[in-house]
CHARMM-style PDB file with segment names, atoms N, HN, CA, C and O in Angstrom:
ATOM      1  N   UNK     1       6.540 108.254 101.665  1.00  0.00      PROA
ATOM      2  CA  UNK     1       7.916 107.770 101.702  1.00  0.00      PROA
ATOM      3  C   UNK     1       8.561 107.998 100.345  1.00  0.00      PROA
ATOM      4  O   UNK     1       9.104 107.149  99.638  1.00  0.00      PROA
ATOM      5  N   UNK     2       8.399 109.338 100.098  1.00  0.00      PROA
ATOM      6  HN  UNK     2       7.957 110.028 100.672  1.00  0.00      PROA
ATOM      7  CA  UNK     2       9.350 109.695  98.738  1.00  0.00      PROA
ATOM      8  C   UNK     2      10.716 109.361  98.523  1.00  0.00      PROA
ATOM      9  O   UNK     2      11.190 108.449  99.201  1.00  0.00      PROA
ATOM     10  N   UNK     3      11.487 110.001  97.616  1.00  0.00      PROA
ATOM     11  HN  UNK     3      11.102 110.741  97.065  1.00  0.00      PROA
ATOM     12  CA  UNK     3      12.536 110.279  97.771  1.00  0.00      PROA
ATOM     13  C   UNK     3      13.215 111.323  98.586  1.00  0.00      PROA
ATOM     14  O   UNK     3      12.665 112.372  98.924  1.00  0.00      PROA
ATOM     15  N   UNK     4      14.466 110.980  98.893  1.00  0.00      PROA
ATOM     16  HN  UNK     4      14.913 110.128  98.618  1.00  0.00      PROA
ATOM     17  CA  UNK     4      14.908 112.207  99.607  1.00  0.00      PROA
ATOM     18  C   UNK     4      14.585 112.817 100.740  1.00  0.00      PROA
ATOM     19  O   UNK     4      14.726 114.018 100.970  1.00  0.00      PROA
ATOM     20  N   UNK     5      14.092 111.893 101.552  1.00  0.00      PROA
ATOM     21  HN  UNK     5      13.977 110.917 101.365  1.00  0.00      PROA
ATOM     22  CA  UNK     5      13.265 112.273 102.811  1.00  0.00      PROA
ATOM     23  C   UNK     5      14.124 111.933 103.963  1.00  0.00      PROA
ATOM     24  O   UNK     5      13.983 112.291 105.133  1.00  0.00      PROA
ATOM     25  N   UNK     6      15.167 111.076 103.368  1.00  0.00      PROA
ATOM     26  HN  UNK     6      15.281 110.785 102.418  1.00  0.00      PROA
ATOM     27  CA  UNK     6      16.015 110.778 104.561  1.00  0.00      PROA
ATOM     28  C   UNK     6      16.008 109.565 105.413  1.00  0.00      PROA
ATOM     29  O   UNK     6      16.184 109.444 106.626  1.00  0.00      PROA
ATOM     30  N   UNK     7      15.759 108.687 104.472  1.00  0.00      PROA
ATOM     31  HN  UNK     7      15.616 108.786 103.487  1.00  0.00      PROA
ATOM     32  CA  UNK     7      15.620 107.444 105.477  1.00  0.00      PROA
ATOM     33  C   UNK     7      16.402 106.755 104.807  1.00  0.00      PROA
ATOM     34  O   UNK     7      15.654 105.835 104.477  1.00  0.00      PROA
ATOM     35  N   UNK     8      17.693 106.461 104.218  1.00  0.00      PROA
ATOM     36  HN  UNK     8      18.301 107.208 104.485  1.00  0.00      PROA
ATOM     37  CA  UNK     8      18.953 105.511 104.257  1.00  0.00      PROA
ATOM     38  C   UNK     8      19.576 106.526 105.674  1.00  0.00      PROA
ATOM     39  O   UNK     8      20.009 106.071 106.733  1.00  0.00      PROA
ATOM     40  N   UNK     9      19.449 108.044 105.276  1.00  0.00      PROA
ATOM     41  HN  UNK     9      19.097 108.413 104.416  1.00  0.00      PROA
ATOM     42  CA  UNK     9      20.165 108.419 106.370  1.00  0.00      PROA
ATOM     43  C   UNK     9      19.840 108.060 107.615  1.00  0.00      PROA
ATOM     44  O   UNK     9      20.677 108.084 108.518  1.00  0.00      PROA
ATOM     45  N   UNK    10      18.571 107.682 107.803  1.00  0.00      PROA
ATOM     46  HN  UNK    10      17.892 107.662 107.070  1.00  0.00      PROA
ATOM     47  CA  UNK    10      18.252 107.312 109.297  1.00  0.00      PROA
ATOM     48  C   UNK    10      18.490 105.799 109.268  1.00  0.00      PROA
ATOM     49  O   UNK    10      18.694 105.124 110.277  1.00  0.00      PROA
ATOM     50  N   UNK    11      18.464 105.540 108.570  1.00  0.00      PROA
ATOM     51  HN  UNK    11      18.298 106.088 107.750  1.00  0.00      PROA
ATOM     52  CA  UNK    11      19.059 103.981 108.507  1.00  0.00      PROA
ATOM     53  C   UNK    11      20.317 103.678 108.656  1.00  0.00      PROA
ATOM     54  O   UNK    11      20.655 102.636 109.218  1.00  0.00      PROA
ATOM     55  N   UNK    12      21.115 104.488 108.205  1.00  0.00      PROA
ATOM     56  HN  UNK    12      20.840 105.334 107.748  1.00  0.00      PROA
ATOM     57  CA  UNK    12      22.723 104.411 108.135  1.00  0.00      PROA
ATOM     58  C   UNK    12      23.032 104.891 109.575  1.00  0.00      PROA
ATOM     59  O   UNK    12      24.015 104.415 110.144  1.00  0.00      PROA
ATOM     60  N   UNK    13      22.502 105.511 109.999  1.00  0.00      PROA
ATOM     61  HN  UNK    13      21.704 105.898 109.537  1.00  0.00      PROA
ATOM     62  CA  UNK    13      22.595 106.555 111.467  1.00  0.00      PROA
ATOM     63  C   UNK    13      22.443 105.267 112.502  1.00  0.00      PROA
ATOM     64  O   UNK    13      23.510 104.934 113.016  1.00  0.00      PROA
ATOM     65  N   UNK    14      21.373 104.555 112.854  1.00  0.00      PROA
ATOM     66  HN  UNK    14      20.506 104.825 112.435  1.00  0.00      PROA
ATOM     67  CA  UNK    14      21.032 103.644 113.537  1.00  0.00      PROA
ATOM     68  C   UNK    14      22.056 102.356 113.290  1.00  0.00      PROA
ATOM     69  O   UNK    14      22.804 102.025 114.211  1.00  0.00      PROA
ATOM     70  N   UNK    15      22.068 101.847 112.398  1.00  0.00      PROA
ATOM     71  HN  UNK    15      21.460 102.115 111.650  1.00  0.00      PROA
ATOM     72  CA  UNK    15      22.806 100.663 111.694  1.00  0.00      PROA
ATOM     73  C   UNK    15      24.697 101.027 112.470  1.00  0.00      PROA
ATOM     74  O   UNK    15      25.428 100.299 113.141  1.00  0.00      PROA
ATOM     75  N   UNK    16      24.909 102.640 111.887  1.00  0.00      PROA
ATOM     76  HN  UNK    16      24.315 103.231 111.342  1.00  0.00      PROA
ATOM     77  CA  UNK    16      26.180 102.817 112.463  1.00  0.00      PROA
ATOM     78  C   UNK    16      26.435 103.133 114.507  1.00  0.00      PROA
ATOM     79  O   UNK    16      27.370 103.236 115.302  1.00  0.00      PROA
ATOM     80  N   UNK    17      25.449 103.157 114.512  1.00  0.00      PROA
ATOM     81  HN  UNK    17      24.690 103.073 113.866  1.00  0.00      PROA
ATOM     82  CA  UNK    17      25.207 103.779 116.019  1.00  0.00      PROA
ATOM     83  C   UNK    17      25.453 102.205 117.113  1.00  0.00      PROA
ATOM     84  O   UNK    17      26.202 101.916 118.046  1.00  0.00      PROA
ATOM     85  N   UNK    18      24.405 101.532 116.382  1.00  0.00      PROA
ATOM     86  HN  UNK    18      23.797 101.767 115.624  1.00  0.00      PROA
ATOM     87  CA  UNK    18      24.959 100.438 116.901  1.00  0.00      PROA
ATOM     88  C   UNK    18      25.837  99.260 116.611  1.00  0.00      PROA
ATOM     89  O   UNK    18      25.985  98.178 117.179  1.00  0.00      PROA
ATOM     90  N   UNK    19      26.410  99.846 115.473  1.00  0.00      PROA
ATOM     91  HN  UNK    19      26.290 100.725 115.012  1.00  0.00      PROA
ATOM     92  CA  UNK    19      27.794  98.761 115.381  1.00  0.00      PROA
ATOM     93  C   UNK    19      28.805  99.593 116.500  1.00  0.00      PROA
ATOM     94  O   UNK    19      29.306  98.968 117.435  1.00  0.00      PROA
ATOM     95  N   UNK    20      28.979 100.625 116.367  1.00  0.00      PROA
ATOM     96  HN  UNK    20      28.571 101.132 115.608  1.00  0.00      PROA
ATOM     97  CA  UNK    20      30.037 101.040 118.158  1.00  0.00      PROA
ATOM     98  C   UNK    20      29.549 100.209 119.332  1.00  0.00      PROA
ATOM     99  O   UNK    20      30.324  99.712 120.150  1.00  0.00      PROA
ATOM    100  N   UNK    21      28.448 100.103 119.370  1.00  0.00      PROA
ATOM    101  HN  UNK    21      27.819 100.507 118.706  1.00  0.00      PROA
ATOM    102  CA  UNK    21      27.662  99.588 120.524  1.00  0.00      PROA
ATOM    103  C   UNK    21      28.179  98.118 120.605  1.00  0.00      PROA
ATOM    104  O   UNK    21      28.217  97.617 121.729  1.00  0.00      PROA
ATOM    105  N   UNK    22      28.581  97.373 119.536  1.00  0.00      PROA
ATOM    106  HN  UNK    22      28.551  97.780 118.623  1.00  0.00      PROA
ATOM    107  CA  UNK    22      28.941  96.309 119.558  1.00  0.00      PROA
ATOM    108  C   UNK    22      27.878  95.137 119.217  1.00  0.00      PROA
ATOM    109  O   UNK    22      28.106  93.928 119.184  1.00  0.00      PROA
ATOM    110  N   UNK    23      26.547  95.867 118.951  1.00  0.00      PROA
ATOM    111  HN  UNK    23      26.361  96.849 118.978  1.00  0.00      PROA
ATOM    112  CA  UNK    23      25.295  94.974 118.275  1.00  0.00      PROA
ATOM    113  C   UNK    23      25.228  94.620 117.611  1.00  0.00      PROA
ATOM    114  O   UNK    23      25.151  95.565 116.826  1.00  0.00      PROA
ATOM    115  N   UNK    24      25.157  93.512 116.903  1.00  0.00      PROA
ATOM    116  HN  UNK    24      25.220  92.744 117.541  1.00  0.00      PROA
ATOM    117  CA  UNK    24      24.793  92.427 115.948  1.00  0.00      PROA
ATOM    118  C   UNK    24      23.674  93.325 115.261  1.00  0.00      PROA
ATOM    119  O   UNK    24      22.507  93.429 115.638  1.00  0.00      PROA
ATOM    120  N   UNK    25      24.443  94.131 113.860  1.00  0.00      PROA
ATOM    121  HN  UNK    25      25.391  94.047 113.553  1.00  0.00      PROA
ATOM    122  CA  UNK    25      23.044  94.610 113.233  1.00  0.00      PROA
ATOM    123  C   UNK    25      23.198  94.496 111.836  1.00  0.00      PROA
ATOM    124  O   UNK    25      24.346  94.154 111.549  1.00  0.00      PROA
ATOM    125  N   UNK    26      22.477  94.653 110.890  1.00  0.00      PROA
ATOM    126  HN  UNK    26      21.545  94.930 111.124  1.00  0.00      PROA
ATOM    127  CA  UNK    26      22.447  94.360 109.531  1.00  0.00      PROA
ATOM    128  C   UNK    26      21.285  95.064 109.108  1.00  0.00      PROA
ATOM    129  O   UNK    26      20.206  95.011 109.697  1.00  0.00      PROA
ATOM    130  N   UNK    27      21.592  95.937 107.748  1.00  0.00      PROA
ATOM    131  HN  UNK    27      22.468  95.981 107.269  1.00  0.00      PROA
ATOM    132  CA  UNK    27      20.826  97.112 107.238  1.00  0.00      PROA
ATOM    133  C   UNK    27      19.970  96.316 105.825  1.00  0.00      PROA
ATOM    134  O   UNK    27      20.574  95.281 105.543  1.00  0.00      PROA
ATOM    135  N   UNK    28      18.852  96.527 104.981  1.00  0.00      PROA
ATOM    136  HN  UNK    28      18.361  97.368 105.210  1.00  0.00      PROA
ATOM    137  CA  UNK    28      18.416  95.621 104.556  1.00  0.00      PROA
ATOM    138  C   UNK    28      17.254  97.104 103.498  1.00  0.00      PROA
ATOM    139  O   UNK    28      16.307  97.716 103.993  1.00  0.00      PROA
ATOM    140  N   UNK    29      17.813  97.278 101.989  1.00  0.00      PROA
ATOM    141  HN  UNK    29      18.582  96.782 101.587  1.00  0.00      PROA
ATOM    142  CA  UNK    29      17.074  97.965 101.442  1.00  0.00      PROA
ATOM    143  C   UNK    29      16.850  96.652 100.109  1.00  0.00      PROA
ATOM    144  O   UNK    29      17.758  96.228  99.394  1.00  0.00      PROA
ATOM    145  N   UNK    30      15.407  96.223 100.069  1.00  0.00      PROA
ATOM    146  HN  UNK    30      14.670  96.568 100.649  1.00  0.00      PROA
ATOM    147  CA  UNK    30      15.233  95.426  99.260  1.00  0.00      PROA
ATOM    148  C   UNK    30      14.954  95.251  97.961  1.00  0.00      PROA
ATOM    149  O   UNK    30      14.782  94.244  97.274  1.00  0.00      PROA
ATOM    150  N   UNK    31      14.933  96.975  97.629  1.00  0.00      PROA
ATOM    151  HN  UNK    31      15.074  97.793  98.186  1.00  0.00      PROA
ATOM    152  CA  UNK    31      14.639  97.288  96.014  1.00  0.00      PROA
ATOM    153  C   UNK    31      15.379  98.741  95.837  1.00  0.00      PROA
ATOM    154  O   UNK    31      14.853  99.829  96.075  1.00  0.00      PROA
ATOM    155  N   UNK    32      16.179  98.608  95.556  1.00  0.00      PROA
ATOM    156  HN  UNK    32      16.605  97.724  95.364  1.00  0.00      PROA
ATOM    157  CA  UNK    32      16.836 100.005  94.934  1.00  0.00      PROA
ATOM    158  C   UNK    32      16.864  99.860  92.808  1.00  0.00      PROA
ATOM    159  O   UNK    32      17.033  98.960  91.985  1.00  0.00      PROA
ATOM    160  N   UNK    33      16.598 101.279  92.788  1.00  0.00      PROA
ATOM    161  HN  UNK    33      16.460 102.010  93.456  1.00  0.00      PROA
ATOM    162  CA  UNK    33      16.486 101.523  91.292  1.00  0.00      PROA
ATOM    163  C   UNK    33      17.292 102.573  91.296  1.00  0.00      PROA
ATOM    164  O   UNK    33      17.588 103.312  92.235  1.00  0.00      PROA
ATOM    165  N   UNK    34      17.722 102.599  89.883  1.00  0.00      PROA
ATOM    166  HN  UNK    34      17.482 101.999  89.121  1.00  0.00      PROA
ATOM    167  CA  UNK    34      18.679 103.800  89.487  1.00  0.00      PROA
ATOM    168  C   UNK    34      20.240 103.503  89.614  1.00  0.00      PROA
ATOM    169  O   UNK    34      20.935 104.493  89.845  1.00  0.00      PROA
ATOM    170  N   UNK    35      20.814 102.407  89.507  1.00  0.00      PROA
ATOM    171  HN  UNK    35      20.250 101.603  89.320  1.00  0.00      PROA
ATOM    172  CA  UNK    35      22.218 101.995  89.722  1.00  0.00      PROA
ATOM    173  C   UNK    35      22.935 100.928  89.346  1.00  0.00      PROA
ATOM    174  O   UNK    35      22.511  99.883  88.853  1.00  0.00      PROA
ATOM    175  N   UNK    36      24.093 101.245  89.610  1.00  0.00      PROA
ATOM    176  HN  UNK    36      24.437 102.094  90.011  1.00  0.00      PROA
ATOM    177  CA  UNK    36      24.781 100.006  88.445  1.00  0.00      PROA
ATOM    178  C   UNK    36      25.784  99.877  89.365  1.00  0.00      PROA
ATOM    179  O   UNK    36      26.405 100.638  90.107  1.00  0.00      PROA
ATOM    180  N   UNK    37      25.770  98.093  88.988  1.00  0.00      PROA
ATOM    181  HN  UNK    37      25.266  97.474  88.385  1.00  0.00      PROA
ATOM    182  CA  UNK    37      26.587  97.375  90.322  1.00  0.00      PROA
ATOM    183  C   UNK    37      27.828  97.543  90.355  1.00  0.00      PROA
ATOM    184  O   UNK    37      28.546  97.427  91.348  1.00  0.00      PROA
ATOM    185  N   UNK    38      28.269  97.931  88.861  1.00  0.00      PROA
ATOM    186  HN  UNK    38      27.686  98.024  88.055  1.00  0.00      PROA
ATOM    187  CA  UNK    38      29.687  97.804  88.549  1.00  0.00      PROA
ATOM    188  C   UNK    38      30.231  99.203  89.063  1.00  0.00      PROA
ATOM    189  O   UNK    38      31.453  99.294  88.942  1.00  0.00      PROA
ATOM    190  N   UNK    39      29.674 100.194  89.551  1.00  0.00      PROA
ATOM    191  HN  UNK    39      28.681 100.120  89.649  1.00  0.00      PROA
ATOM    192  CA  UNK    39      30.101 101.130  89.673  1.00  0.00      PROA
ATOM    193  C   UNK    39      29.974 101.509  91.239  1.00  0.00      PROA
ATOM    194  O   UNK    39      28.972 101.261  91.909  1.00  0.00      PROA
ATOM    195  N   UNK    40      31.031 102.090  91.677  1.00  0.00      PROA
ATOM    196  HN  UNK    40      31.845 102.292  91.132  1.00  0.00      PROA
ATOM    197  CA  UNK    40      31.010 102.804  93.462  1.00  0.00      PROA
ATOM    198  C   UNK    40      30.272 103.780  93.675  1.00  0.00      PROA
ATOM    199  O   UNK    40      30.425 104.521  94.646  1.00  0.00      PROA
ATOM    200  N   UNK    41      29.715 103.868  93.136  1.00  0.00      PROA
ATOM    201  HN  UNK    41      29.591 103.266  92.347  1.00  0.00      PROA
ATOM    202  CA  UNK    41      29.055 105.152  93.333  1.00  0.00      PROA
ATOM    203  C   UNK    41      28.143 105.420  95.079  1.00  0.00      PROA
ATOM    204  O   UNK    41      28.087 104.453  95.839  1.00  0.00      PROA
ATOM    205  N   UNK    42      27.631 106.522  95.425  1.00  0.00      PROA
ATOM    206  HN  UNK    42      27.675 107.307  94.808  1.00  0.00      PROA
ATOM    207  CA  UNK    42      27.400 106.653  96.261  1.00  0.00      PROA
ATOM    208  C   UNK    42      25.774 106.118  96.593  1.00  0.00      PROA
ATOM    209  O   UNK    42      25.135 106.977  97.201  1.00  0.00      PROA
ATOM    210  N   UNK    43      25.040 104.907  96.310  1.00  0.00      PROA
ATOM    211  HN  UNK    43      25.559 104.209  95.816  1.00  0.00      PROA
ATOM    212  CA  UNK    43      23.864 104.918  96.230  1.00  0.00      PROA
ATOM    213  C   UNK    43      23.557 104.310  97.656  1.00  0.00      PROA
ATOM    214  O   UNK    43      24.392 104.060  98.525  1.00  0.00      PROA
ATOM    215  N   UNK    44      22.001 104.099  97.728  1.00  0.00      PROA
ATOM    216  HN  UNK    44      21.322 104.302  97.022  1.00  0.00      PROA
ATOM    217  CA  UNK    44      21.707 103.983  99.333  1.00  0.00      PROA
ATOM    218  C   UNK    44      22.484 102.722  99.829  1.00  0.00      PROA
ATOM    219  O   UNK    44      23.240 102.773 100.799  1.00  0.00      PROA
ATOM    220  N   UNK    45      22.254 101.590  99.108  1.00  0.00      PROA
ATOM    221  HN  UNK    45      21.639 101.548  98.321  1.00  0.00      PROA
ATOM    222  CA  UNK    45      23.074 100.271  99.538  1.00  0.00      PROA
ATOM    223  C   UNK    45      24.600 100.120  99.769  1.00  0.00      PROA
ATOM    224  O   UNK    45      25.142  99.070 100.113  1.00  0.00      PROA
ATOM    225  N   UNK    46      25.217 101.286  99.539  1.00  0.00      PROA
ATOM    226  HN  UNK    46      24.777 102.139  99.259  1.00  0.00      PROA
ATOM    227  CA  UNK    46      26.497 101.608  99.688  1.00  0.00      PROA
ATOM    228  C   UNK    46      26.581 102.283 100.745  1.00  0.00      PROA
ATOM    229  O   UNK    46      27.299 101.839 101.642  1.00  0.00      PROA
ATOM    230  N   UNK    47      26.001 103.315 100.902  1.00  0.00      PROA
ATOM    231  HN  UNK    47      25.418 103.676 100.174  1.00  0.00      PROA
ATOM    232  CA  UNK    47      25.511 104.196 102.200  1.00  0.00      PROA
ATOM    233  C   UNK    47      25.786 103.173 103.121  1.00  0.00      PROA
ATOM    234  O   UNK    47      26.902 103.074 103.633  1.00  0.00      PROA
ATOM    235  N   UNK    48      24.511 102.110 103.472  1.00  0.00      PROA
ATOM    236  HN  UNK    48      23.605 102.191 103.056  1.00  0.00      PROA
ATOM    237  CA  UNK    48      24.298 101.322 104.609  1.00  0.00      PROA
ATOM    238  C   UNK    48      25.684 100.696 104.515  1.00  0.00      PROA
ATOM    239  O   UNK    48      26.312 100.819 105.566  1.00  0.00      PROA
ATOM    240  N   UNK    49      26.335 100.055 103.537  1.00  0.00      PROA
ATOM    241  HN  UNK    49      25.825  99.955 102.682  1.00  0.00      PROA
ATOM    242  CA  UNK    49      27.520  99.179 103.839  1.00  0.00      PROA
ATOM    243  C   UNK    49      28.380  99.723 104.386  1.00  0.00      PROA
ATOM    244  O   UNK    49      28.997  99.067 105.226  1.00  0.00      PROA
ATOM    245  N   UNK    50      28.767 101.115 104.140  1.00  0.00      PROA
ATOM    246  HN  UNK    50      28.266 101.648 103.457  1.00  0.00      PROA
ATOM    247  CA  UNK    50      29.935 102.005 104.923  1.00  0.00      PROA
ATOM    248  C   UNK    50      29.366 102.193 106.081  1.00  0.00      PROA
ATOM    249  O   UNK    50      30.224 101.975 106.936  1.00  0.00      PROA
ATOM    250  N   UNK    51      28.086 102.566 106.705  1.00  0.00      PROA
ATOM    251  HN  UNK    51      27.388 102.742 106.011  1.00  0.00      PROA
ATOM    252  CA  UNK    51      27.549 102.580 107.932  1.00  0.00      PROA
ATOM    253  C   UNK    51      27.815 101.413 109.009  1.00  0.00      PROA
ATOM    254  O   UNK    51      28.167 101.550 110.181  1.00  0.00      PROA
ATOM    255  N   UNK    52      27.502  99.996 108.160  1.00  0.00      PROA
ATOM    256  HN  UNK    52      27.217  99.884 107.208  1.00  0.00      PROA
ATOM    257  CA  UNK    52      28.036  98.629 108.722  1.00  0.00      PROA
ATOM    258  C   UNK    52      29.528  98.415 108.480  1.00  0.00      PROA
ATOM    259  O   UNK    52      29.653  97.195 108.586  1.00  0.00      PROA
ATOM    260  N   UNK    53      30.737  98.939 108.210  1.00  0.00      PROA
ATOM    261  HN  UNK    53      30.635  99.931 108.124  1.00  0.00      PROA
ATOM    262  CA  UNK    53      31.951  99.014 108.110  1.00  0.00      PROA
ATOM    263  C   UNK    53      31.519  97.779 107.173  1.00  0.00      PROA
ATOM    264  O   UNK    53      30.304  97.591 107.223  1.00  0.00      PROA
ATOM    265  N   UNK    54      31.980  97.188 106.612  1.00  0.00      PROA
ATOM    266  HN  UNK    54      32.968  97.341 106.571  1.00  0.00      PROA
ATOM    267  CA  UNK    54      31.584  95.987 105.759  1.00  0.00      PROA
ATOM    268  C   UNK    54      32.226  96.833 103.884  1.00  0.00      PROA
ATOM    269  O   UNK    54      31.985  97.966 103.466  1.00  0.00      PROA
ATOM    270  N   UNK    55      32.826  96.004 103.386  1.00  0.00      PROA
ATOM    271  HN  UNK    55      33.022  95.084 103.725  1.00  0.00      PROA
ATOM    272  CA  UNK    55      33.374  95.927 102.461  1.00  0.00      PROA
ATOM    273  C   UNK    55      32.367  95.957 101.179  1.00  0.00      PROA
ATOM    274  O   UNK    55      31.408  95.190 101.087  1.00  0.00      PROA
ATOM    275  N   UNK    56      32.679  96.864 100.273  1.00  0.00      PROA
ATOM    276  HN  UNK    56      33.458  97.486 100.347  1.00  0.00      PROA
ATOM    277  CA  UNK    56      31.912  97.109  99.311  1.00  0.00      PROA
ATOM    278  C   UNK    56      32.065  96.196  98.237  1.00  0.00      PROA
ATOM    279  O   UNK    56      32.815  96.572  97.336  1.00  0.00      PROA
ATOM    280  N   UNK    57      31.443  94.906  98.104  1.00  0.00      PROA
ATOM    281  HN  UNK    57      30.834  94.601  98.836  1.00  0.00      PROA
ATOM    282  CA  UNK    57      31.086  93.516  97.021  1.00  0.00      PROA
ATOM    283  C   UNK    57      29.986  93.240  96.700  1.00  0.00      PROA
ATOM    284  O   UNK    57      29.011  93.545  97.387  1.00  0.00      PROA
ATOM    285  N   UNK    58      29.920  92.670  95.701  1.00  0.00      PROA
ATOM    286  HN  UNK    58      30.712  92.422  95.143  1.00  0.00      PROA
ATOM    287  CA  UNK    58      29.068  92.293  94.843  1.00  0.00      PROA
ATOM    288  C   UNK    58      28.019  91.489  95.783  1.00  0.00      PROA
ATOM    289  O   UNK    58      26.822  91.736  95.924  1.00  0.00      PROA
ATOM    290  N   UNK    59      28.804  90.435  96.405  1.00  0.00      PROA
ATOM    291  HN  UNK    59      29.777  90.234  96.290  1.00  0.00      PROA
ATOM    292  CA  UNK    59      28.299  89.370  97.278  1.00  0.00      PROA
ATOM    293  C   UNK    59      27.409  90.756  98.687  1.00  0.00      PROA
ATOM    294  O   UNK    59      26.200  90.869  98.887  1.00  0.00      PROA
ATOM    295  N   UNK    60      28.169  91.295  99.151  1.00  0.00      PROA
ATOM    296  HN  UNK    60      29.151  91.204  98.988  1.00  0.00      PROA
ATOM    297  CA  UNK    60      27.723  92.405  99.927  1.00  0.00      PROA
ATOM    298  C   UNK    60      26.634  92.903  99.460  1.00  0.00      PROA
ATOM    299  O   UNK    60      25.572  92.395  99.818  1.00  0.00      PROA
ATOM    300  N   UNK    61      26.635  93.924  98.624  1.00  0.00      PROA
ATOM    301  HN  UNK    61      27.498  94.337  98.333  1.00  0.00      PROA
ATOM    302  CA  UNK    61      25.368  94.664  97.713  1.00  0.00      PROA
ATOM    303  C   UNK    61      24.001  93.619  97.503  1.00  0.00      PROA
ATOM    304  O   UNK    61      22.889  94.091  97.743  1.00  0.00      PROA
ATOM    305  N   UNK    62      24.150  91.941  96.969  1.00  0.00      PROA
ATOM    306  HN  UNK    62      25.053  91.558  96.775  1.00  0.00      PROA
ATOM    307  CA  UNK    62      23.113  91.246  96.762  1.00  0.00      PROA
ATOM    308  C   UNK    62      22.063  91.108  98.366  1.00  0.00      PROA
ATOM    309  O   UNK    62      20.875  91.081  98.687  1.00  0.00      PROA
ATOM    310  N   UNK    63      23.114  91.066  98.860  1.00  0.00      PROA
ATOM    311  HN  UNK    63      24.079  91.088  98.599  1.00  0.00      PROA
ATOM    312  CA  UNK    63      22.893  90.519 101.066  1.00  0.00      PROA
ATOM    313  C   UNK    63      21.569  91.681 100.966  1.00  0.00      PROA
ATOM    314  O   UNK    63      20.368  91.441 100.844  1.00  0.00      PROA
ATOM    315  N   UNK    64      22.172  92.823 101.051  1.00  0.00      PROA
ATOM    316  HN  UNK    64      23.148  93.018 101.150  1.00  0.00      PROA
ATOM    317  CA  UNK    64      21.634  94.415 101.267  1.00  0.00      PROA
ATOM    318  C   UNK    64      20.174  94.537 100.437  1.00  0.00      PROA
ATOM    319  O   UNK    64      19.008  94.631 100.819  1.00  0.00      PROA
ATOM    320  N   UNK    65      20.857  94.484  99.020  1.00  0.00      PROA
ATOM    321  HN  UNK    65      21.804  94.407  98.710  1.00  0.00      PROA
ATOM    322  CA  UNK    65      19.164  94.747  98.296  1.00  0.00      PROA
ATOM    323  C   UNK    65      19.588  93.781  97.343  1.00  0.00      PROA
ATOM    324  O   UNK    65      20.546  93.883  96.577  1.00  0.00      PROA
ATOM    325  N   UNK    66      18.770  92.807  97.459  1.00  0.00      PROA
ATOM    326  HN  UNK    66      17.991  92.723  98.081  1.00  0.00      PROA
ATOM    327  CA  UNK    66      18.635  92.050  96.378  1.00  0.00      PROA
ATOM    328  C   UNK    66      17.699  91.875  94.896  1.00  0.00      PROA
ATOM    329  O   UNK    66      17.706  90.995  94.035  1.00  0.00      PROA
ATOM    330  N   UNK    67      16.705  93.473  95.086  1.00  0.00      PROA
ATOM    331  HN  UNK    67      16.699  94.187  95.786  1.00  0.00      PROA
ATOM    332  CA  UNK    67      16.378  93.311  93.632  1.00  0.00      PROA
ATOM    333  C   UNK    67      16.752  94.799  93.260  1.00  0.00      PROA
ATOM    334  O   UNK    67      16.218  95.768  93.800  1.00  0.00      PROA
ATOM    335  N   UNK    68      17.817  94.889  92.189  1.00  0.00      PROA
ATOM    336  HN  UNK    68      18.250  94.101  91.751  1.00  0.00      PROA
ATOM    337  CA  UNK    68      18.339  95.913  92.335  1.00  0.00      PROA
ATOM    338  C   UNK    68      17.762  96.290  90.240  1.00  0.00      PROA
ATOM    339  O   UNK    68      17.609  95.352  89.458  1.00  0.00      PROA
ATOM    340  N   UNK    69      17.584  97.640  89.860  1.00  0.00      PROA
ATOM    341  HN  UNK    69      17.708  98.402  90.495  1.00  0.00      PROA
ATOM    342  CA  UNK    69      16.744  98.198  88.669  1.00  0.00      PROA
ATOM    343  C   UNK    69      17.778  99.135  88.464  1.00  0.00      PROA
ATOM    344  O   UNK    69      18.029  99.976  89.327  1.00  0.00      PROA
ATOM    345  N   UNK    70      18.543  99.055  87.159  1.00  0.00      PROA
ATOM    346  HN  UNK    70      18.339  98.372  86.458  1.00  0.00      PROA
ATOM    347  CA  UNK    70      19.188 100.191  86.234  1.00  0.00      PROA
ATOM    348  C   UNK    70      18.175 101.453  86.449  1.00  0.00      PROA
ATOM    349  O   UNK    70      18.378 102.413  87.192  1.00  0.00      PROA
ATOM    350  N   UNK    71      17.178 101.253  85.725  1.00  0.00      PROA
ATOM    351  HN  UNK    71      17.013 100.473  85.121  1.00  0.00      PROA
ATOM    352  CA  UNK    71      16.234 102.091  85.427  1.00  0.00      PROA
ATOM    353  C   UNK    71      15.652 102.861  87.023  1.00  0.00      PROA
ATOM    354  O   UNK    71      15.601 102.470  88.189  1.00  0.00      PROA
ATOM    355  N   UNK    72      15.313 104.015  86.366  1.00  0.00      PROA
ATOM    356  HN  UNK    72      15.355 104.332  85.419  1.00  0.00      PROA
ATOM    357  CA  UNK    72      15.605 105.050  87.923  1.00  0.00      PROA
ATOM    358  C   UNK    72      13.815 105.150  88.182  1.00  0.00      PROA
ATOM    359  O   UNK    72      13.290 106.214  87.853  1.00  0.00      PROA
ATOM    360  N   UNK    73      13.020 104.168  88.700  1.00  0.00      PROA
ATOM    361  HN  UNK    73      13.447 103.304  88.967  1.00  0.00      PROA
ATOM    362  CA  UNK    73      11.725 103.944  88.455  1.00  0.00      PROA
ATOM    363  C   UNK    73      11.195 104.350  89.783  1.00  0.00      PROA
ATOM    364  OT1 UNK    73       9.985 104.298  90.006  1.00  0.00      PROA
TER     365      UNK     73
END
């Protein structure tokens, strides 16, 4: 389970698939490294939030991954 293998994308895929569906779903990456909160950038926990239509916050981002590492480890 490297990097880059594609699993926010399959996560974001599913997560968005069934919010049309009208399912009660919620996406859940519990350790992301390499990012900074203050910034929009495109990282996986952002990924999933645009997948869940859901608003990009602070309060949002903690929900998603809550132990989040500057350092790209």
């Amino acid at each position: 389970s490297g990097t880059g293998l594609g699993k926010t994308l399959v996560t974001s895929s599913i997560c968005y698939q069934l919010k049309n569906l009208e399912k009660n779903v919620s996406g859940f990456k519990p350790v992301i490294s390499g990012t900074n909160d203050l910034e929009e950038e495109d990282n996986d926990t952002i990924c999933i939030l645009k997948s869940l239509g859901q608003e990009i916050t602070k309060e949002n981002i903690e929900k998603i991954s809550p132990w989040r590492l500057k350092a790209p480890l």
